[in-house]
PATORBA-783751 format. One record per residue: x, y, z of N, C-alpha, C in turn; residue number from 1. Coordinates in steps of 0.1 Angstrom, whole numbers, plus 5000, padded with zeros to 4 digits. Layout:
n_X	n_Y	n_Z	ca_X	ca_Y	ca_Z	c_X	c_Y	c_Z	num
X	Y	Z	X	Y	Z	X	Y	Z	NUM
...
***
This chain:
n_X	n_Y	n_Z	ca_X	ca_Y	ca_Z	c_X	c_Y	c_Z	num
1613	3269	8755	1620	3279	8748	1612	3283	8735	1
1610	3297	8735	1602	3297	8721	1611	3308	8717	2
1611	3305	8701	1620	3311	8692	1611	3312	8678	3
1614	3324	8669	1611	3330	8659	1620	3316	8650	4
1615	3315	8640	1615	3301	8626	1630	3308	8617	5
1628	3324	8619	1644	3329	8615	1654	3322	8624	6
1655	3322	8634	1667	3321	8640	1667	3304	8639	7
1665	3299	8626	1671	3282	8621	1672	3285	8607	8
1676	3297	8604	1676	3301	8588	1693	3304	8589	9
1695	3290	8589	1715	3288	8592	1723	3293	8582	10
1733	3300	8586	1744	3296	8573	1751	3289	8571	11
1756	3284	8560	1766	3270	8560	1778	3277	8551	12
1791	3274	8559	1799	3276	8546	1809	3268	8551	13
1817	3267	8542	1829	3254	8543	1825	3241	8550	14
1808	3237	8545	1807	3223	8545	1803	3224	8568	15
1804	3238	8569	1798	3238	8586	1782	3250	8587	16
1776	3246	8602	1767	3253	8601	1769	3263	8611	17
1768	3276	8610	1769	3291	8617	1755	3291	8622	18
1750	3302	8633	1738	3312	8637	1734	3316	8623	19
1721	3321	8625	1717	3326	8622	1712	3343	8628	20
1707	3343	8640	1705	3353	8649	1719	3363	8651	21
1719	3371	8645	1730	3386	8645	1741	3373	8639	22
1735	3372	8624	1746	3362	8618	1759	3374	8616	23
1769	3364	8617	1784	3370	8618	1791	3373	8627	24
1782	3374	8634	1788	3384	8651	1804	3370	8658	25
1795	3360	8656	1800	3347	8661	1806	3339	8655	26
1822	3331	8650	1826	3326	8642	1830	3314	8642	27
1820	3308	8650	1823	3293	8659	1806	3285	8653	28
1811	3277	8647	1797	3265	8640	1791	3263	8651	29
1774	3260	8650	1770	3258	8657	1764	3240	8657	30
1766	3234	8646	1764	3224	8641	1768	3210	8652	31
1762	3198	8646	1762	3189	8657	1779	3183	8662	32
1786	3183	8651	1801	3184	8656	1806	3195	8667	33
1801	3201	8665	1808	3215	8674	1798	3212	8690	34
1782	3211	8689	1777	3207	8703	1780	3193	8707	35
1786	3185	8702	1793	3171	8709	1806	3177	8713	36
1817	3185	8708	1826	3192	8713	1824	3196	8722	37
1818	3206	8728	1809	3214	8737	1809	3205	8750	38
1801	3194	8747	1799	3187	8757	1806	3181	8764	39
1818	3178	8756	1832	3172	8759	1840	3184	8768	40
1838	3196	8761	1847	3207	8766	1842	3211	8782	41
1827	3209	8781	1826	3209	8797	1826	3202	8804	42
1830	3187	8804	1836	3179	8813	1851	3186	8812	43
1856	3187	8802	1872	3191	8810	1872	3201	8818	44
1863	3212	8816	1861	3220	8821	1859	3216	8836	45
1850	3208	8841	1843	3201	8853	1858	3192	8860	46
1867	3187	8852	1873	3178	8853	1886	3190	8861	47
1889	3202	8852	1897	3212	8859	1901	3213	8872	48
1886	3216	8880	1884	3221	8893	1876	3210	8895	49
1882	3195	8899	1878	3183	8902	1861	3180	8904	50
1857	3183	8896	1839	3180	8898	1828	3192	8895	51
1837	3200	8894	1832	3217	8903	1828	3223	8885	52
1812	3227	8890	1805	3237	8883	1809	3250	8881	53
1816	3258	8894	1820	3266	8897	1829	3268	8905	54
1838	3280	8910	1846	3276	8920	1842	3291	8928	55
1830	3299	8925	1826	3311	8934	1819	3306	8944	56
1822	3313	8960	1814	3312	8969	1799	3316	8969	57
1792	3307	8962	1777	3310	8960	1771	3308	8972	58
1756	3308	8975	1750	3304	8986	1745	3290	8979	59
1744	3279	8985	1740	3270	8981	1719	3267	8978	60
1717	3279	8980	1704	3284	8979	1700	3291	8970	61
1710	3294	8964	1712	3310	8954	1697	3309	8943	62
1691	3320	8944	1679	3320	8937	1681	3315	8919	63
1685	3331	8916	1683	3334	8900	1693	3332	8894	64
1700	3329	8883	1713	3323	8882	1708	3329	8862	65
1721	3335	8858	1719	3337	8844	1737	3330	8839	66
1734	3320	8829	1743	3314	8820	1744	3321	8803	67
1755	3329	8807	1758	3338	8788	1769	3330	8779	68
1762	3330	8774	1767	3315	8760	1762	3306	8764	69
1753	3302	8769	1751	3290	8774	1754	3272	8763	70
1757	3278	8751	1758	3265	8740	1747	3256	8740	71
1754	3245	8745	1740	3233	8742	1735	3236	8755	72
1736	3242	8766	1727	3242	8777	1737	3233	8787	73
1742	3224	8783	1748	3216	8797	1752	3221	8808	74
1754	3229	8811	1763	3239	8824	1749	3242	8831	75
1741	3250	8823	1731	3255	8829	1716	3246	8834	76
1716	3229	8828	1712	3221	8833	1714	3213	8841	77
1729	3208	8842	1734	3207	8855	1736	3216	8867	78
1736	3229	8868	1735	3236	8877	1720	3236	8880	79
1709	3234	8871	1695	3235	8875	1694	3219	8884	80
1701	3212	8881	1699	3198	8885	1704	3200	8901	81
1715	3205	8898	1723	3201	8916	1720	3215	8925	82
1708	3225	8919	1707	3235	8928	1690	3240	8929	83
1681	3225	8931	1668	3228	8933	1658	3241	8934	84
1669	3254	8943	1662	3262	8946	1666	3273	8937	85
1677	3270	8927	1673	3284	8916	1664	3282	8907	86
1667	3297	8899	1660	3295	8887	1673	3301	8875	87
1672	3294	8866	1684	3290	8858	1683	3294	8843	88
1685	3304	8839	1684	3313	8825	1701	3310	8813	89
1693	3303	8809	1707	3304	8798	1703	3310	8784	90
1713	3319	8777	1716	3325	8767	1722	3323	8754	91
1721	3325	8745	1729	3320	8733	1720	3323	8721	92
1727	3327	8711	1726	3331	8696	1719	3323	8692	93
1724	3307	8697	1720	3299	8686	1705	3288	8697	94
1693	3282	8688	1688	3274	8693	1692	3260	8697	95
1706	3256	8702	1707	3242	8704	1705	3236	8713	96
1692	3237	8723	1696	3235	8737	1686	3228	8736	97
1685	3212	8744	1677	3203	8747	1660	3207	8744	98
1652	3203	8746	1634	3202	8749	1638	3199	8764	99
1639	3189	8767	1639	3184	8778	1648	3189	8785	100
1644	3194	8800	1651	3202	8809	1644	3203	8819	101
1651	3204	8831	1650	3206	8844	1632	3219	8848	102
1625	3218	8854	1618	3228	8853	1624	3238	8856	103
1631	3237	8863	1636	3255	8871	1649	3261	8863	104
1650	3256	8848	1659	3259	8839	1653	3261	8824	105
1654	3275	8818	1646	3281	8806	1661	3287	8794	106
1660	3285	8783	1666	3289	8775	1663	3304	8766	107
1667	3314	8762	1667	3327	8754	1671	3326	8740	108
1670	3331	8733	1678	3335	8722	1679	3351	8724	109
1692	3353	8723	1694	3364	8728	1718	3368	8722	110
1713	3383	8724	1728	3383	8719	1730	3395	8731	111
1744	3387	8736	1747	3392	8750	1761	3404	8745	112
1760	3406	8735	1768	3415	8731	1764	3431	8730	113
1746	3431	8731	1739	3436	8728	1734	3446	8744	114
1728	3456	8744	1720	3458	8758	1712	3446	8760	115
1712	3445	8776	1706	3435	8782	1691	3441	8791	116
1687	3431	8789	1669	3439	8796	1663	3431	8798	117
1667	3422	8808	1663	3415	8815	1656	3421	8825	118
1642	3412	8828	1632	3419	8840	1637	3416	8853	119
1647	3409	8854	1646	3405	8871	1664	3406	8872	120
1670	3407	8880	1685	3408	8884	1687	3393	8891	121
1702	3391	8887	1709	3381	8890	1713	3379	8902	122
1714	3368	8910	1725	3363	8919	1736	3356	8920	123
1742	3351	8906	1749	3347	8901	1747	3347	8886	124
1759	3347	8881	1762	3354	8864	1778	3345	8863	125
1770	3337	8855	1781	3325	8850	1781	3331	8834	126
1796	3330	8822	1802	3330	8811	1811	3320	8812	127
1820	3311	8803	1829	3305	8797	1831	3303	8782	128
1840	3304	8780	1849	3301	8766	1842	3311	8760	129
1845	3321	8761	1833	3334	8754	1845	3346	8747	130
1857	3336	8746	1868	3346	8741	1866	3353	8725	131
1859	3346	8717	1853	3345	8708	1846	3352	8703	132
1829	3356	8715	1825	3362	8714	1822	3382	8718	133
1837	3383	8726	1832	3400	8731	1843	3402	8726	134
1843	3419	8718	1856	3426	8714	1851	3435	8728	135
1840	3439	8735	1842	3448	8744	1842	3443	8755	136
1849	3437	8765	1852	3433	8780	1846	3445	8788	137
1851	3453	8786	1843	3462	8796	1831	3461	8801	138
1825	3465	8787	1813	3467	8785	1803	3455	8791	139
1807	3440	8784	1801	3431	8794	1802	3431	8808	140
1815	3435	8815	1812	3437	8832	1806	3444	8835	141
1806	3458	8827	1794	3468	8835	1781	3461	8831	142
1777	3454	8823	1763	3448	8823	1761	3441	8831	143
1767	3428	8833	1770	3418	8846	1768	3427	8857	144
1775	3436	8861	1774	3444	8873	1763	3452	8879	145
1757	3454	8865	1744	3465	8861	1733	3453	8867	146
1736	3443	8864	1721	3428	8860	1724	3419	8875	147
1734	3424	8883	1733	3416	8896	1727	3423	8905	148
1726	3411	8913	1720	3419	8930	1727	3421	8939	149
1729	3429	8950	1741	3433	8955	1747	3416	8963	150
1756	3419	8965	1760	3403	8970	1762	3392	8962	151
1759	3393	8952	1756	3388	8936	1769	3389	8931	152
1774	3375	8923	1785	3369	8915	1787	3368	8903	153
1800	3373	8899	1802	3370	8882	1813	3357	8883	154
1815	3350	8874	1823	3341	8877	1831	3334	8858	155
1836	3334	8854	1843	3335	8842	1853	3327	8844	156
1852	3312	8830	1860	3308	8829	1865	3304	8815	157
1876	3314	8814	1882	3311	8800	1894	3308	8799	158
1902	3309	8790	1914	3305	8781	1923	3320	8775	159
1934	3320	8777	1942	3329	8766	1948	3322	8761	160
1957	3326	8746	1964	3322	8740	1976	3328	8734	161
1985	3328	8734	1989	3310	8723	1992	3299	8733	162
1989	3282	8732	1995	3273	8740	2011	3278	8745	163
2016	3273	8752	2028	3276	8758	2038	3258	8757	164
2050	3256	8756	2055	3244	8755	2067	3243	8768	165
2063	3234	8779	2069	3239	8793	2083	3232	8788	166
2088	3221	8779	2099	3211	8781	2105	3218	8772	167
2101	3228	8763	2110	3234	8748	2112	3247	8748	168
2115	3255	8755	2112	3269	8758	2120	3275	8742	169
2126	3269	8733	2128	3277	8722	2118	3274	8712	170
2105	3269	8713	2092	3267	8707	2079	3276	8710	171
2086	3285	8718	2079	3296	8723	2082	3307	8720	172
2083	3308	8703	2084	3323	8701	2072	3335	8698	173
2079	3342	8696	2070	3358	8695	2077	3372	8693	174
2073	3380	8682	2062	3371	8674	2066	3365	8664	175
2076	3355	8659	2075	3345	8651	2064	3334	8652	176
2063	3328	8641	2053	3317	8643	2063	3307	8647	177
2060	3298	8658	2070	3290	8665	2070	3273	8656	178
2077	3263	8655	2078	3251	8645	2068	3245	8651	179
2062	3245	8663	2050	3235	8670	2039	3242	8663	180
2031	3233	8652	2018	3230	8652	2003	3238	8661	181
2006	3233	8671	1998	3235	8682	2002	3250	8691	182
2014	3253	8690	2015	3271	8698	2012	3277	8681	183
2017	3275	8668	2015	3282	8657	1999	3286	8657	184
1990	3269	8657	1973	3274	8656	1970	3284	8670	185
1975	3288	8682	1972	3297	8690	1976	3309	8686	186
1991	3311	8680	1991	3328	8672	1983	3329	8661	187
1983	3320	8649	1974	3323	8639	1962	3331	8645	188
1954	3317	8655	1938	3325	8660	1943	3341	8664	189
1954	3340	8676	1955	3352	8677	1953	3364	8672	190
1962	3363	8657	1966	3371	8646	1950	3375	8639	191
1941	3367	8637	1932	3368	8633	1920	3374	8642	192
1921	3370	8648	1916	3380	8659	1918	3393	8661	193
1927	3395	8667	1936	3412	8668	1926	3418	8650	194
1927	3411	8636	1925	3416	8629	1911	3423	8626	195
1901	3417	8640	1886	3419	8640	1882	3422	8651	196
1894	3427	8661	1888	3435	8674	1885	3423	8684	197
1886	3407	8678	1890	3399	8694	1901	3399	8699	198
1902	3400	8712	1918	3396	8721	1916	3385	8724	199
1924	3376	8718	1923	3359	8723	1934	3360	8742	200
1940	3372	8743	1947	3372	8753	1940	3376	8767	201
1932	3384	8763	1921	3393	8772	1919	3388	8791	202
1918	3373	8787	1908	3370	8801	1923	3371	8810	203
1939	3371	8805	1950	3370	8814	1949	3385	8824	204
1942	3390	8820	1941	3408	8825	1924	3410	8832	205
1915	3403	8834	1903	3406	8837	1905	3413	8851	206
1915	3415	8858	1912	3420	8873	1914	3433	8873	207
1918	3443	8863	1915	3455	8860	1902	3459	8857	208
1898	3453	8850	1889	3454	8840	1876	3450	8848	209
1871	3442	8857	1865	3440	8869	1865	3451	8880	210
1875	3454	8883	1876	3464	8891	1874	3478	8890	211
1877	3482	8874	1868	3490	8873	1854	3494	8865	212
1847	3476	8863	1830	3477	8869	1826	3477	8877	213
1833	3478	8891	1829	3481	8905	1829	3474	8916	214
1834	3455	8907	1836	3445	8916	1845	3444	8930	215
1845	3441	8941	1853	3437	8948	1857	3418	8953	216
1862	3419	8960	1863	3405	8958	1870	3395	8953	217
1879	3401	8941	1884	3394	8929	1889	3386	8933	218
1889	3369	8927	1897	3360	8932	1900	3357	8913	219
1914	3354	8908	1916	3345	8895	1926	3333	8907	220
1919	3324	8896	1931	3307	8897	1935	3303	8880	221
1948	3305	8882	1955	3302	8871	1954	3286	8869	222
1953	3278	8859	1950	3268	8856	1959	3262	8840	223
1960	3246	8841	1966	3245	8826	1960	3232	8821	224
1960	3236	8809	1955	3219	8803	1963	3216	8798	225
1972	3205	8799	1983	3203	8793	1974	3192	8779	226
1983	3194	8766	1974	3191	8755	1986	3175	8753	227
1976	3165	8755	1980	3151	8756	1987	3147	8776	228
1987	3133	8779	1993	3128	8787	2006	3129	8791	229
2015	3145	8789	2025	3140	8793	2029	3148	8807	230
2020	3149	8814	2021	3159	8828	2020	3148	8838	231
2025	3150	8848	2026	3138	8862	2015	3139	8867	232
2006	3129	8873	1996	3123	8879	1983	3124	8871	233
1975	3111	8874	1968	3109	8874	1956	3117	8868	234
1956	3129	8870	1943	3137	8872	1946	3147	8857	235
1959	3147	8857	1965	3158	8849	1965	3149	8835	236
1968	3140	8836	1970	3129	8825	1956	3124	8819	237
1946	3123	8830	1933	3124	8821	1930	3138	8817	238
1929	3144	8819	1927	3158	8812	1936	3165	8800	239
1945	3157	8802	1954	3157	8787	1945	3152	8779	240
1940	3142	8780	1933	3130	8771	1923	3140	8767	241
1916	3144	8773	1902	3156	8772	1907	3166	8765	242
1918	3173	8772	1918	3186	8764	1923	3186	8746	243
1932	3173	8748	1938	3170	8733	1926	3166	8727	244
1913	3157	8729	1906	3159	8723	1896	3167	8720	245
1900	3178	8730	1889	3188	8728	1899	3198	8715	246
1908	3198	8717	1913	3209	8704	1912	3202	8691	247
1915	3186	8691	1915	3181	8676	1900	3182	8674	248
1887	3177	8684	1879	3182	8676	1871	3195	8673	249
1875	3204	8679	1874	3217	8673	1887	3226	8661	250
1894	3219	8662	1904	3224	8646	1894	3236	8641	251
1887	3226	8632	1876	3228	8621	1872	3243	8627	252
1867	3244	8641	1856	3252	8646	1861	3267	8649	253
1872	3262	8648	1881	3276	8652	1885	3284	8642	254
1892	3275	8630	1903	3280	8621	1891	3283	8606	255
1882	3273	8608	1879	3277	8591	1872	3292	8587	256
1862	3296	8595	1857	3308	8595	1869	3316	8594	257
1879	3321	8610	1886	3327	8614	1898	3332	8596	258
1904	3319	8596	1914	3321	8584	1908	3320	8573	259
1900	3314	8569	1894	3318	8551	1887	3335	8553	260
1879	3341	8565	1876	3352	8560	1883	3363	8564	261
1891	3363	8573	1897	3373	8580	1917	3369	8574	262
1922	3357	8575	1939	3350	8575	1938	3354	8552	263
1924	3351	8551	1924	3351	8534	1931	3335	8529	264
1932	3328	8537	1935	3313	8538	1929	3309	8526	265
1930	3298	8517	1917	3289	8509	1912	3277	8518	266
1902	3266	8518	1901	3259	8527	1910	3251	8522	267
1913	3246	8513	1926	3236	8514	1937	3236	8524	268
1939	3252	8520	1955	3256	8531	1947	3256	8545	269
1939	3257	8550	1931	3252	8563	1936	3243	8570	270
1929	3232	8561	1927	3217	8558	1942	3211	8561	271
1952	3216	8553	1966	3213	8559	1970	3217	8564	272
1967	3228	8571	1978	3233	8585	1968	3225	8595	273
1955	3222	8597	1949	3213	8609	1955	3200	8606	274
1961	3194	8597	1965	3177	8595	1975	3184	8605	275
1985	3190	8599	1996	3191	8607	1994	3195	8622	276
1980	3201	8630	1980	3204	8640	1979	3187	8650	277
1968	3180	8642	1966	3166	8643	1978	3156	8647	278
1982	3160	8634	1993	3147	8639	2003	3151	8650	279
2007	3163	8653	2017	3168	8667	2005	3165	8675	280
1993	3164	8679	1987	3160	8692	1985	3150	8690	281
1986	3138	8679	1985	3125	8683	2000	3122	8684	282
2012	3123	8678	2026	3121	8677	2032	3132	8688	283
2026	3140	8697	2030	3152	8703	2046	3146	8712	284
2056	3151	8707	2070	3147	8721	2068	3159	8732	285
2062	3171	8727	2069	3179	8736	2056	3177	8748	286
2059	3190	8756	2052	3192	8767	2041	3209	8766	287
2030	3208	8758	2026	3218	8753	2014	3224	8760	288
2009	3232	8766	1996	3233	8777	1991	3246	8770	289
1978	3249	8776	1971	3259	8773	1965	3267	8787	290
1969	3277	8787	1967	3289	8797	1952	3290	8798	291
1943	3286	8811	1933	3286	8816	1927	3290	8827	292
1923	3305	8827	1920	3306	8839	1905	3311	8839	293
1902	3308	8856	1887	3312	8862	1890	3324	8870	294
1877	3333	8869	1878	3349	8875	1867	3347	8879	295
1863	3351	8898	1851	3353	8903	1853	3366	8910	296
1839	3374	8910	1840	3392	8917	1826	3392	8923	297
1823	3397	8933	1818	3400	8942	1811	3418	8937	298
1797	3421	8938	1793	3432	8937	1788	3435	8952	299
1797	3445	8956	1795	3452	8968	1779	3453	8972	300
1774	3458	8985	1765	3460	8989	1764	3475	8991	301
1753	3484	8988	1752	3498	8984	1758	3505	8999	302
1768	3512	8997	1770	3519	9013	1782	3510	9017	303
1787	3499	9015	1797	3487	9019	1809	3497	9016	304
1815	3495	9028	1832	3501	9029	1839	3488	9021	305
1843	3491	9007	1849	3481	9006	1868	3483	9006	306
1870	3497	9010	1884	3494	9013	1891	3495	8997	307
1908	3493	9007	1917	3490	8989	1917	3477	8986	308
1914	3475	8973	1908	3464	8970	1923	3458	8966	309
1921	3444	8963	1935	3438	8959	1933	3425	8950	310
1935	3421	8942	1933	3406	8933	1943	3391	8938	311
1930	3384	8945	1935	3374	8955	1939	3362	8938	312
1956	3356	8939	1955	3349	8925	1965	3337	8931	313
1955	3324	8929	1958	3312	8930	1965	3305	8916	314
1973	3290	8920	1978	3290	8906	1985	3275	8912	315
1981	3266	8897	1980	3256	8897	1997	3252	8885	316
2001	3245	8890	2015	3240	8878	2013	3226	8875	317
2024	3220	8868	2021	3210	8860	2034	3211	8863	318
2038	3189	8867	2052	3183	8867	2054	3180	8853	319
2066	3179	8842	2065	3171	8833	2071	3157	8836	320
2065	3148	8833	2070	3135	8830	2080	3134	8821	321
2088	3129	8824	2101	3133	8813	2104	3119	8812	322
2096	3109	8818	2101	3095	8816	2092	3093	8802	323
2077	3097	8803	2066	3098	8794	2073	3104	8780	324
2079	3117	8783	2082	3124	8768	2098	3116	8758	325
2105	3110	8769	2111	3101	8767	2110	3093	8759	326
2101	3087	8765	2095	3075	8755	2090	3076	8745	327
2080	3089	8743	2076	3092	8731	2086	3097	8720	328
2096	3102	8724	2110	3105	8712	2117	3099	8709	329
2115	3084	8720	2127	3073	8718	2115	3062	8701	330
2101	3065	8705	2092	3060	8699	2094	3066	8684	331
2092	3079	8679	2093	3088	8671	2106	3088	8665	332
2119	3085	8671	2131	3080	8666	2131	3069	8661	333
2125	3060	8667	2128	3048	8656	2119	3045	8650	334
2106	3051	8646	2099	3052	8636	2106	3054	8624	335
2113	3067	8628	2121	3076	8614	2128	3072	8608	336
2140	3056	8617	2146	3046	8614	2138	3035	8607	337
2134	3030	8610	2125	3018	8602	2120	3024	8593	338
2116	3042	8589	2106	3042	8579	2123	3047	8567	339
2133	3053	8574	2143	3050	8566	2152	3039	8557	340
2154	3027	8564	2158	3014	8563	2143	3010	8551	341
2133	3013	8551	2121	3007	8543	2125	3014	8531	342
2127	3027	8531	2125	3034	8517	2140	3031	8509	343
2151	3027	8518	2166	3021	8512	2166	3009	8504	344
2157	3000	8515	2158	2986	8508	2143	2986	8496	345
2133	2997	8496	2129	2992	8484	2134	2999	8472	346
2142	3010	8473	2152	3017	8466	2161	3007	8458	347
2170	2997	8468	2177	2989	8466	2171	2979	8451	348
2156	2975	8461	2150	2962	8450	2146	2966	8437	349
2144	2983	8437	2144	2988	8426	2153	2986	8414	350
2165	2989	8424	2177	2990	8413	2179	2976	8407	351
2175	2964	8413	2175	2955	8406	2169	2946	8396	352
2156	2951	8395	2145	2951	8389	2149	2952	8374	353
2143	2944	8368	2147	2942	8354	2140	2949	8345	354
2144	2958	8337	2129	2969	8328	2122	2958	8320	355
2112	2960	8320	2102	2948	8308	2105	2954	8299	356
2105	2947	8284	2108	2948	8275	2103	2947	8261	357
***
């Protein structure tokens, strides 16, 4: 990867480190807390769709392969690792991506928000968590659609927001800000967003928006990460563990840019609405998840009768454990008791306390 000595001419504000390359465009730190996050977020991500890199019918041969956002590179190094015969292009604002790497995998600096001009066309066109980065959706499909080869895949895996709370359905308001912590920090981003031309909602709607870049094909799988262990089985309950710590440690990553320049927040008032988001995901009773889905499209072959097209949409639920949330309210109740009974009897030994004299 070779890069210009500007694009490590960082900005720092609120004690985090931003891009430099088309600084501002992007409002997510690029700093070493945020690529350990990262890392974490793509095993959950992996952990979603049980192992799986992707869930598009690629060819297992597939040549050219371009990764937009690529972050620290992980996605697009492991895809270089388990697919010998591509060649593996990842993207991003920022320089964080390994030295060491797969030969058949190269890194850009590059802003994909921008015209793309790239010399060679795609066979696959992987994005995630890029909610962030486009106010124009369109516009990126027709690029993607422009930069493939016919037979050639887009495949998108993101998030909308606000979390949703399956066990409390009167914690789910709108648009009020709801008493959960954790659906509140999803309208806030929202709110803040909407104020700067992102849709944090966007990727729930991509099969219009796909279809008319010219895709056929469309498959979405609805998906949830339920935030902490309180969803039935095994699989769901580690990925609680993941996703709750993928949000506590990105708090920071999300809210301090977003609300001190856009909410007009101070960092203080930041600083305590994330305690408060904290402590409901480590103390969480309810049953709170986050709306996750993957979109893969198919670019027709020139002359292909593709017919009326239709959006093929799979969809994953979540049991609540109600023995689990149980326990946690029966736990959280008698906290509230013992921490009452403490503050009575030292009240009490107060009153007996003799004034010195």
């Amino acid at each position: 990867m070779s890069v210009s000595s500007s694009v490590y001419d960082y900005r720092y504000e609120n004690g985090r480190r931003y891009h430099a390359y088309s600084e501002g465009t992007y409002l997510v730190p690029n700093d070493e807390l945020e690529k350990d996050r990262l890392d974490l977020q793509h095993h959950t991500f992996r952990l979603t769709v049980d192992g799986a890199l992707y869930i598009a019918p690629i060819p297992k041969d597939v040549q050219n392969v371009l990764d937009v956002g690529t972050g620290t590179g992980i996605w697009a190094i492991e895809f270089a690792d388990e697919h010998s015969s591509a060649t593996v292009l990842g993207t991003d604002l920022s320089p964080i991506q390994p030295d060491s790497v797969p030969a058949n995998c190269s890194f850009l600096i590059d802003d994909a928000d921008h015209e793309w001009l790239f010399r060679t066309k795609f066979d696959f066109i992987h994005a995630r968590a890029m909610m962030a980065a486009f106010k124009d959706w369109p516009r990126f499909f027709q690029q993607s659609f422009a930069n493939l080869n016919p037979n050639g895949f887009l495949e998108l895996q993101e998030f909308h927001l606000p979390p949703i709370c399956a066990s409390n359905a009167s914690l789910n308001t709108y648009p009020a800000i709801s008493p959960n912590p954790i659906i509140a920090w999803g309208q806030h981003l929202s709110s803040a967003g909407l104020k700067i031309g992102l849709d944090f909602s966007a990727a729930a709607s991509f099969g219009l928006l796909l279809q008319a870049a010219g895709f056929v094909d469309i498959h979405q799988r609805k998906l949830k990460w339920p935030y902490g262990p309180w969803a039935k089985g095994d699989k769901f309950k580690l990925l609680g563990k993941y996703a709750r710590q993928d949000l506590n440690d990105g708090l920071g990553s999300s809210t301090l840019a977003l609300f001190t320049r856009v909410l007009g927040w101070s960092r203080e008032e930041v600083e305590v609405f994330n305690a408060g988001v904290r402590k409901e995901l480590r103390e969480g009773v309810e049953g709170v998840w986050q709306n996750v889905v993957f979109w893969y499209a198919r670019k027709p072959v020139p002359g292909e009768d593709v017919g009326e097209q239709t959006i093929t949409v799979e969809q994953t639920e979540l049991e609540i454990d109600e023995e689990f949330l149980a326990g946690r309210r029966k736990k959280m109740e008698d906290a509230k008791v013992t921490s009452t009974q403490a503050e009575s009897s030292d009240s009490i030994r107060k009153g007996y306390e003799v004034p010195s004299s």
